[in-house]
C-alpha positions as CSV (number, residue, x, y, z in Angstrom):
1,X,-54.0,166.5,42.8
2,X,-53.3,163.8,45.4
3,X,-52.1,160.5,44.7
4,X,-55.6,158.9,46.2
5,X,-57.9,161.6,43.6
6,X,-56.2,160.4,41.0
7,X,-57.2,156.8,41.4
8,X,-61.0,158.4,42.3
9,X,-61.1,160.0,39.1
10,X,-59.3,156.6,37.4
11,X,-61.9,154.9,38.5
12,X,-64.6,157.3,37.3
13,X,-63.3,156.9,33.8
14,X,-63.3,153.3,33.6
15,X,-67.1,152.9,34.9
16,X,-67.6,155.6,31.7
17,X,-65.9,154.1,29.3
18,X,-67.0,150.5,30.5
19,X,-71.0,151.0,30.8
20,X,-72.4,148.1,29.1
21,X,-73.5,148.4,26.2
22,X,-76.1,145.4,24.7
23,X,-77.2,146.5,21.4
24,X,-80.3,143.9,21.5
25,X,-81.7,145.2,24.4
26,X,-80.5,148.6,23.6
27,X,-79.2,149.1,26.7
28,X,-76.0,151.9,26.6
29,X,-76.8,152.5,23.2
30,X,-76.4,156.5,22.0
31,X,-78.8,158.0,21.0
32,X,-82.2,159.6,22.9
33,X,-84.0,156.3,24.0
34,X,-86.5,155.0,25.8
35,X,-88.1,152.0,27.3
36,X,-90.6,150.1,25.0
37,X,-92.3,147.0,26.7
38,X,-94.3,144.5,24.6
39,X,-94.8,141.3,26.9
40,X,-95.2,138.8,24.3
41,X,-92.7,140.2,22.5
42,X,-89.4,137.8,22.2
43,X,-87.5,141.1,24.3
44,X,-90.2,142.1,26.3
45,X,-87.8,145.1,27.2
46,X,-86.5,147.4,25.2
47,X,-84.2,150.8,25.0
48,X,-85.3,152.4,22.3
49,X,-84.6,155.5,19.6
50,X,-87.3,157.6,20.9
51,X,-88.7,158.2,17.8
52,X,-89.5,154.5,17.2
53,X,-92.0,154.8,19.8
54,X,-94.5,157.3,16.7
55,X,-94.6,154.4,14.8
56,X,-98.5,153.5,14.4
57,X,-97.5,149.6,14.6
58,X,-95.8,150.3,17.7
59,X,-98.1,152.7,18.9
60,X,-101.2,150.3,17.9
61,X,-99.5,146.8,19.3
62,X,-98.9,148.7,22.6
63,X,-102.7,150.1,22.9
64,X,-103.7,146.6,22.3
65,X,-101.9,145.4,25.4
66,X,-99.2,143.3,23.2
67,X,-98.9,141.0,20.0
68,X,-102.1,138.7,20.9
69,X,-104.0,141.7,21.6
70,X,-103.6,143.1,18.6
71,X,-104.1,140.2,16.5
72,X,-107.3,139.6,18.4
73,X,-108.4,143.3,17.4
74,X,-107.4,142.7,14.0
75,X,-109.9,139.4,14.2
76,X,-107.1,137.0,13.0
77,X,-106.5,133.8,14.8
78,X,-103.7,133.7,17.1
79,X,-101.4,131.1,15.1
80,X,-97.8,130.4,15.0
81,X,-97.5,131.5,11.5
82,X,-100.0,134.9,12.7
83,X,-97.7,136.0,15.6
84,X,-93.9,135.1,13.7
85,X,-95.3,137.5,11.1
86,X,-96.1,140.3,13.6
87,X,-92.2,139.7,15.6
88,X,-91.4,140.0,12.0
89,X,-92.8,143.0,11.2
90,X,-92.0,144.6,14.8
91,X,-88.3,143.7,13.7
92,X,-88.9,145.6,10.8
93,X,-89.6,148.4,12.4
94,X,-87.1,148.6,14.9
95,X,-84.1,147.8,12.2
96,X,-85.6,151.1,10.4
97,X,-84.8,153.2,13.7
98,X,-82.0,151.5,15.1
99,X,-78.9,151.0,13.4
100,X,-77.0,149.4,16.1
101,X,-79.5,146.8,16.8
102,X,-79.9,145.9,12.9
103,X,-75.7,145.7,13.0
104,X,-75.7,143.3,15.8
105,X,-79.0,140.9,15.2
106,X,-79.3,141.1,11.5
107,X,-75.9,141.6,10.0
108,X,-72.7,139.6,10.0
109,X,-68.8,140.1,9.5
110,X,-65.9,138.6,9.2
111,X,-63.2,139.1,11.9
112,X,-60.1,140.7,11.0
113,X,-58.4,137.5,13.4
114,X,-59.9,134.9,11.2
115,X,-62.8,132.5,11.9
116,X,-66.5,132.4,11.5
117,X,-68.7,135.4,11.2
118,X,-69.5,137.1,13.7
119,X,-72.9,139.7,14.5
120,X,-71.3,143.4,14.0
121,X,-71.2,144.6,17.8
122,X,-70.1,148.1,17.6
123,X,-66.8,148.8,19.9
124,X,-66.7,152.2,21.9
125,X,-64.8,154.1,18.8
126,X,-67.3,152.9,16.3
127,X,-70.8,153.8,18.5
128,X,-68.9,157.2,18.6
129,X,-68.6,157.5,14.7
130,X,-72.0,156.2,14.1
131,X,-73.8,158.5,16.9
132,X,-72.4,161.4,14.9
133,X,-74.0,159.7,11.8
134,X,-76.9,158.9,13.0
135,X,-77.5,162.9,14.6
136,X,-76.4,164.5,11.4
137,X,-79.7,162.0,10.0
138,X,-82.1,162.0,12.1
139,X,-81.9,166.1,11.7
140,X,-82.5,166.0,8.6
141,X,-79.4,167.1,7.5
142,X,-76.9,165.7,4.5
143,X,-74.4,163.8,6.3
144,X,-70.6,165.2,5.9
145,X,-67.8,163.8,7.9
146,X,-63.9,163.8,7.9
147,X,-62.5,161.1,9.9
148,X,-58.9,161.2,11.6
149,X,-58.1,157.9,13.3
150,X,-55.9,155.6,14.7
151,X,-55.1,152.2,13.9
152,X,-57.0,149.1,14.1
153,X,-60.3,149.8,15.6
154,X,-62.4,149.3,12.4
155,X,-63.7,153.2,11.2
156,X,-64.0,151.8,7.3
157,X,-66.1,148.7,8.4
158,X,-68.9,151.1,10.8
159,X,-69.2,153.6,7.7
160,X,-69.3,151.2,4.7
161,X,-72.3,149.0,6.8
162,X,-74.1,152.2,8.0
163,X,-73.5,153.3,4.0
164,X,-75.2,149.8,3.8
165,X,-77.8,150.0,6.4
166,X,-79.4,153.5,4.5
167,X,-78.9,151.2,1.2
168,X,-80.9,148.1,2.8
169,X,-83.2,149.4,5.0
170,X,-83.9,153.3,4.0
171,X,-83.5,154.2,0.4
172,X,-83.8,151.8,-2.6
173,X,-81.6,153.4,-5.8
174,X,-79.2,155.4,-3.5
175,X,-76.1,154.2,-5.2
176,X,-72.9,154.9,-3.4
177,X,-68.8,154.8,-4.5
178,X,-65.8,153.6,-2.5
179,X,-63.1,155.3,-3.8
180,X,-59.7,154.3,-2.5
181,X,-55.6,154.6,-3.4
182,X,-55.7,151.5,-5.3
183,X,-58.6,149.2,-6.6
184,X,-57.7,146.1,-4.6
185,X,-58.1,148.4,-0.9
186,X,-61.8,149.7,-2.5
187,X,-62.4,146.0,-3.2
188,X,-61.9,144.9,0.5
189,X,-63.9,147.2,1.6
190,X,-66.6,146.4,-0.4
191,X,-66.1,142.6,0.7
192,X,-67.3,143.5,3.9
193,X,-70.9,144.6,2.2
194,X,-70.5,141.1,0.4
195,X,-70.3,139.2,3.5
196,X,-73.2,141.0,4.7
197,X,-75.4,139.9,1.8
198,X,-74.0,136.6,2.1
199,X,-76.3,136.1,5.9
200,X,-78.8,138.7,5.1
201,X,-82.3,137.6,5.2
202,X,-84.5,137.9,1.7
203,X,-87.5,138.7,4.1
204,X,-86.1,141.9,4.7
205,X,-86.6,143.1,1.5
206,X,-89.6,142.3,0.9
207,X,-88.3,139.1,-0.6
208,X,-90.2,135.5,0.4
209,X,-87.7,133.4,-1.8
210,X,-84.6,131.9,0.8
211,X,-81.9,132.1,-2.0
212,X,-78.5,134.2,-1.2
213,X,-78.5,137.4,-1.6
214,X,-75.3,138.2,-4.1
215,X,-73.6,141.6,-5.9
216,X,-73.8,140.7,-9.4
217,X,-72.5,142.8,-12.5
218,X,-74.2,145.8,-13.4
219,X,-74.6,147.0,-16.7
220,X,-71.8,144.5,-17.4
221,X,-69.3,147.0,-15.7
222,X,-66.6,145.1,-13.4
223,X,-66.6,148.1,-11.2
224,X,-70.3,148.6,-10.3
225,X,-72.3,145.8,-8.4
226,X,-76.0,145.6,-7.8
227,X,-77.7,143.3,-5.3
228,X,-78.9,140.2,-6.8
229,X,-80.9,136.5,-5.5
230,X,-80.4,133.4,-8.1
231,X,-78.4,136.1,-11.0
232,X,-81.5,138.3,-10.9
233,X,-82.3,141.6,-9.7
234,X,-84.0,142.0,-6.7
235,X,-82.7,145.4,-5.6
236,X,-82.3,149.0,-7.4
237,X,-78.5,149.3,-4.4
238,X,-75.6,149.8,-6.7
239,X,-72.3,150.3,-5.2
240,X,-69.0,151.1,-7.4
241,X,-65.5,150.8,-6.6
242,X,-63.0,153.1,-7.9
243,X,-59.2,154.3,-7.3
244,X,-57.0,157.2,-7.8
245,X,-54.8,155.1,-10.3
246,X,-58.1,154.6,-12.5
247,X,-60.5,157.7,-12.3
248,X,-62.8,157.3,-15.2
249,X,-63.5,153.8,-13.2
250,X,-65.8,155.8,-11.0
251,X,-69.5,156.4,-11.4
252,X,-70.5,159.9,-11.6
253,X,-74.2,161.5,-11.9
254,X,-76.3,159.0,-9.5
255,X,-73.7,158.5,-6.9
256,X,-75.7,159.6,-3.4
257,X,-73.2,158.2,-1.2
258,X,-69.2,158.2,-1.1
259,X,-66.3,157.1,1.0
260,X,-63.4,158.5,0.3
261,X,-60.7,155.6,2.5
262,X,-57.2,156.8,3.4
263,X,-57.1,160.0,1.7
264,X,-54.1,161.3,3.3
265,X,-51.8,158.4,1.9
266,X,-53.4,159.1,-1.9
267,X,-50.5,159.7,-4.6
268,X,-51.4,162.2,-7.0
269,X,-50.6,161.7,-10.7
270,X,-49.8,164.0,-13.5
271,X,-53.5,163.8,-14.7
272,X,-55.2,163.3,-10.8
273,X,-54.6,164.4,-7.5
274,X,-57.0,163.7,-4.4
275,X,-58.4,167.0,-4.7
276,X,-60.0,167.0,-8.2
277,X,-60.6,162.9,-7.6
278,X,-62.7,163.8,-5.1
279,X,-64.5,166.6,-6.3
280,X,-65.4,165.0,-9.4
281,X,-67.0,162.2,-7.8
282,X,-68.7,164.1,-4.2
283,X,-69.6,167.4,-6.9
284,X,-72.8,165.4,-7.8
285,X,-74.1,164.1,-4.7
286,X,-77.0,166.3,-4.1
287,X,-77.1,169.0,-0.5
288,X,-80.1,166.4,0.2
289,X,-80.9,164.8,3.8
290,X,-79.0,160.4,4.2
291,X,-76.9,161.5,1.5
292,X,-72.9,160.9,2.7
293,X,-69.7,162.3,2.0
294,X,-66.8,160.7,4.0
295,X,-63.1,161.1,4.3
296,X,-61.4,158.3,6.2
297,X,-57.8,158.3,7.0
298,X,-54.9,157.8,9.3
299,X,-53.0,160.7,9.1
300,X,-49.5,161.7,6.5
301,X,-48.0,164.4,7.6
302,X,-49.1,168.0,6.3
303,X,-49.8,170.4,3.3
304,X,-51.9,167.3,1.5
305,X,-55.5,167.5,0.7
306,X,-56.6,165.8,3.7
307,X,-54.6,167.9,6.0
308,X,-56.0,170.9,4.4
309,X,-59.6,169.7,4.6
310,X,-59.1,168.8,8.1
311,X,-57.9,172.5,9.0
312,X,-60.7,173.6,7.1
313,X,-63.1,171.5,8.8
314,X,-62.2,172.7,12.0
315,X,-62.7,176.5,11.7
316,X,-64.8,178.2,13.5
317,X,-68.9,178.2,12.3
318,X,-69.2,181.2,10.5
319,X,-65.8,181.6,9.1
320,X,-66.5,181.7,5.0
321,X,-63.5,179.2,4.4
322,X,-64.8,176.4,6.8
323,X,-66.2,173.3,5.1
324,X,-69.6,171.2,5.1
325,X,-67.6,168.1,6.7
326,X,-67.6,167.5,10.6
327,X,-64.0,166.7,12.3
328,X,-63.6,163.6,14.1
329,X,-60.7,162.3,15.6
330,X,-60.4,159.0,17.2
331,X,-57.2,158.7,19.6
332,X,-55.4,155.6,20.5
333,X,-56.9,155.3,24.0
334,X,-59.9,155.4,22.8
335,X,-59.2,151.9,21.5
336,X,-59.8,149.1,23.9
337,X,-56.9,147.1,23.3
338,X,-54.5,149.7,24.5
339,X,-54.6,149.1,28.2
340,X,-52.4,147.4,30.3
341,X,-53.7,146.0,33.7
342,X,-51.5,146.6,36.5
343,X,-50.4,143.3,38.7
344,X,-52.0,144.8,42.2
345,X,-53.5,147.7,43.2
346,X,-50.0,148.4,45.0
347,X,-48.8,148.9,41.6
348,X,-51.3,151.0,40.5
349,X,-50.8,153.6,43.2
350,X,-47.2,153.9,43.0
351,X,-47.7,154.4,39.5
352,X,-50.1,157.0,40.0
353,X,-47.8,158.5,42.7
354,X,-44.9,158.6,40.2
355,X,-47.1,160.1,36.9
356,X,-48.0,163.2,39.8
357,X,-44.5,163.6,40.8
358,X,-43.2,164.0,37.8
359,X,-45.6,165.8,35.8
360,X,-43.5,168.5,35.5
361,X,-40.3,166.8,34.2
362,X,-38.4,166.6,31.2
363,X,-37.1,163.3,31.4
364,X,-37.8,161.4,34.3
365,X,-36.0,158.3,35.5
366,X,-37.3,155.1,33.7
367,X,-39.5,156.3,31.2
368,X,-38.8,157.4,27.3
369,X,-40.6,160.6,26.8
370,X,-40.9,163.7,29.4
371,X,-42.9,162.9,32.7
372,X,-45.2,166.1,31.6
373,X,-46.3,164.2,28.3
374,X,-47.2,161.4,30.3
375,X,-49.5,163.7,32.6
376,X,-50.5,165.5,29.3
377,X,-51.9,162.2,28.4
378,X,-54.2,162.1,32.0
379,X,-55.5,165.8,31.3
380,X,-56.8,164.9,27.9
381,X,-58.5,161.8,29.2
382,X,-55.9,158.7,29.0
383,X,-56.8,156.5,31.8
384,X,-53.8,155.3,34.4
385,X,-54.2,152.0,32.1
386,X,-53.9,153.4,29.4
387,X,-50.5,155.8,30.2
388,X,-49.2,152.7,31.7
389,X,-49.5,150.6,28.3
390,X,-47.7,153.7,26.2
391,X,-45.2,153.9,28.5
392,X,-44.5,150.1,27.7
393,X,-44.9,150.5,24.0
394,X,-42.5,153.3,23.8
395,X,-39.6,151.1,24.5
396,X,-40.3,149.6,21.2
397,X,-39.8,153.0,19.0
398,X,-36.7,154.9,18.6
399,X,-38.3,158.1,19.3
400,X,-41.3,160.2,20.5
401,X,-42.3,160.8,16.5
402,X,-42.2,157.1,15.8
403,X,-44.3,156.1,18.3
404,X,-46.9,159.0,17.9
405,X,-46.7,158.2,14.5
406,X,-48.5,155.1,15.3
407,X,-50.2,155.9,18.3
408,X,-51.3,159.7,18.3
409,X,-53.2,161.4,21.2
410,X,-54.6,164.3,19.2
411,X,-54.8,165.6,15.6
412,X,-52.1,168.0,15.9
413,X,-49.7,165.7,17.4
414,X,-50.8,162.7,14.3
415,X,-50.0,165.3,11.2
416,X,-46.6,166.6,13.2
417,X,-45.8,163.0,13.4
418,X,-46.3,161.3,9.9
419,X,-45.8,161.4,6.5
């Protein structure tokens, strides 16, 4: 490869990985989509899931020419009140197809920097976790997932408020459990479903009073929540928290829904291990369709229950020891903060001409690690950006473990590295 197709190809990556992506509009959204135009609408144009488009409101509104149209057919005045209850209920309908349209418009979080909250715009990592999600759903299948990530791109928030959006929006009395290494770490991840609640309108659920919704106790348990307006219940959505260090904590029988966080840092005790933890609370979700199972962790080192599930997970279909769980790994260039411009395009090609000229070295001059690890990180997908902020980083770890420890490019190299 030539100095000059490398920068081609460079180039091709970053108008892939940078498509836009407008989850109002639904434009770059995953997902099978298309165009849905309702003039009167308040987004006349819209991406759609294609299966929104079967929907007899949708498919009535659209034979009526628009919103006025069909409240003309329907032989109702067109008022204000008339057409904010029809954008209503078109909102409705799209939240019910379109999870990453309901996370943007309709729910809200709390940056991890601090500050107000903000609507929950998927990054590239997270539209990848959900889109395997959503495709497990929408075949009608139970969804199972083991999740090997990197650092600091938010994996725990997308599954605990797509746990949320089938809790809200899909199925009413589909409890769920967040089961983590201690009860404080199952606690903030809960706090993100909190915050959610705390902005999310009472009209969605049917509900015409404006009062908060709030998680109050259930059953008078300190471990199990249900959704609440003014101390009452509004909402059959219970969610429990449990840990490894307090077992019997964790609901059992009409748990539909559990994520399992960090896994592969769980301690085992002389009564509990992650293993039987995790069996006793996922051994009575039913083999039903929106049902979830989830492992979420960062990698620790090898031999450990999630290592072993992980191995398992990626057998081959067909081999009697694979499991029901899909494998996804999320790499640290996958992650949009770990890029590093270059100062001119000068720059950039004389970097480009050193990562080709030394692709086959051991050690070359100026760099850390071997110039064929750097060009390893190219073949798998690393952009020149990307390669040019790890060799940077590097000089901050004593060795190639440490840093891949941290940062690693694939799930062999993250267990090798950790633990």
């Amino acid at each position: 490869m030539t100095t000059k197709e490398l920068i081609r190809q460079n180039a091709v990556r970053h108008k892939e990985a940078d498509k836009p992506f407008n989850p109002y509009t639904g434009e770059g959204a995953p997902l099978e989509r298309e165009w849905l135009e309702i003039k009167d609408f308040y987004l006349p144009r819209q991406h759609v899931p294609k299966d929104m488009l079967t929907h007899p409101l949708i498919i009535s509104v659209l034979a009526a020419g628009g919103i006025q149209g069909f409240i003309n057919q329907m032989e109702e005045p067109y008022t204000p009140e008339n057409r904010e209850f029809m954008v209503n209920s078109l909102i409705k309908v799209r939240i019910e197809y379109d999870f990453f349209y309901w996370a943007a418009s309709i729910s809200k979080i709390k940056p991890k920097r601090g500050g107000s909250s903000i609507p929950f715009i998927l990054n590239r990592p997270q539209r990848r976790l959900v889109e395997r999600y959503e495709r497990m759903r929408l075949k009608g299948v139970p969804i199972r997932l083991i999740l090997l990530k990197a650092r600091q791109w938010g994996g725990s928030t997308a599954t605990q408020l797509y746990m949320a959006w089938i809790q809200l929006v899909h199925r009413e009395g589909w409890y769920s459990a967040i089961v983590a290494q201690d009860s404080s770490t199952a606690r903030k991840i809960k706090a993100m479903y909190t915050k959610l609640l705390d902005e999310y309108p009472p009209i969605l659920l049917g509900l015409k009073d404006n009062a908060k919704l709030e998680f109050g106790s259930y059953e008078g348990s300190t471990n199990d929540s249900i959704i609440k307006q003014s101390g009452k219940k509004v909402r059959d959505t219970v969610v429990s928290v449990g840990s490894i260090m307090a077992p019997n904590s964790i609901r059992g029988g009409d748990i539909a829904m559990a994520h399992f966080s960090e896994v592969g840092i769980w301690k085992s005790t002389e009564e509990w291990n992650a293993s039987n933890i995790i069996r006793s609370v996922s051994g009575a979700i039913l083999n039903e369709p929106m049902t979830m199972i989830v492992y979420e962790s960062t990698a620790n080192g090898t031999g450990n229950f999630f290592h072993d599930e992980w191995l398992r997970a990626k057998k081959e279909v067909g081999d009697p020891e694979k499991s029901s769980m899909e494998p996804l790994f999320v790499s640290w260039f996958e992650i949009e903060m770990y890029s590093m411009k270059f100062k001119s395009e000068k720059d950039k090609i004389a970097f480009a001409h050193w990562l080709i000229d030394n692709r086959d070295n051991d050690k070359p001059n100026g760099a850390s690690d071997p110039g064929k690890y750097y060009w390893w990180l190219w073949t798998i997908g690393a952009t020149l950006e990307n390669i040019h902020w790890y060799v940077n980083k590097r000089k901050d770890f004593e060795s190639h473990a440490d840093m891949a420890s941290e940062y690693p490019s694939d799930d062999i190299e993250a267990f090798k590295h950790s633990g």
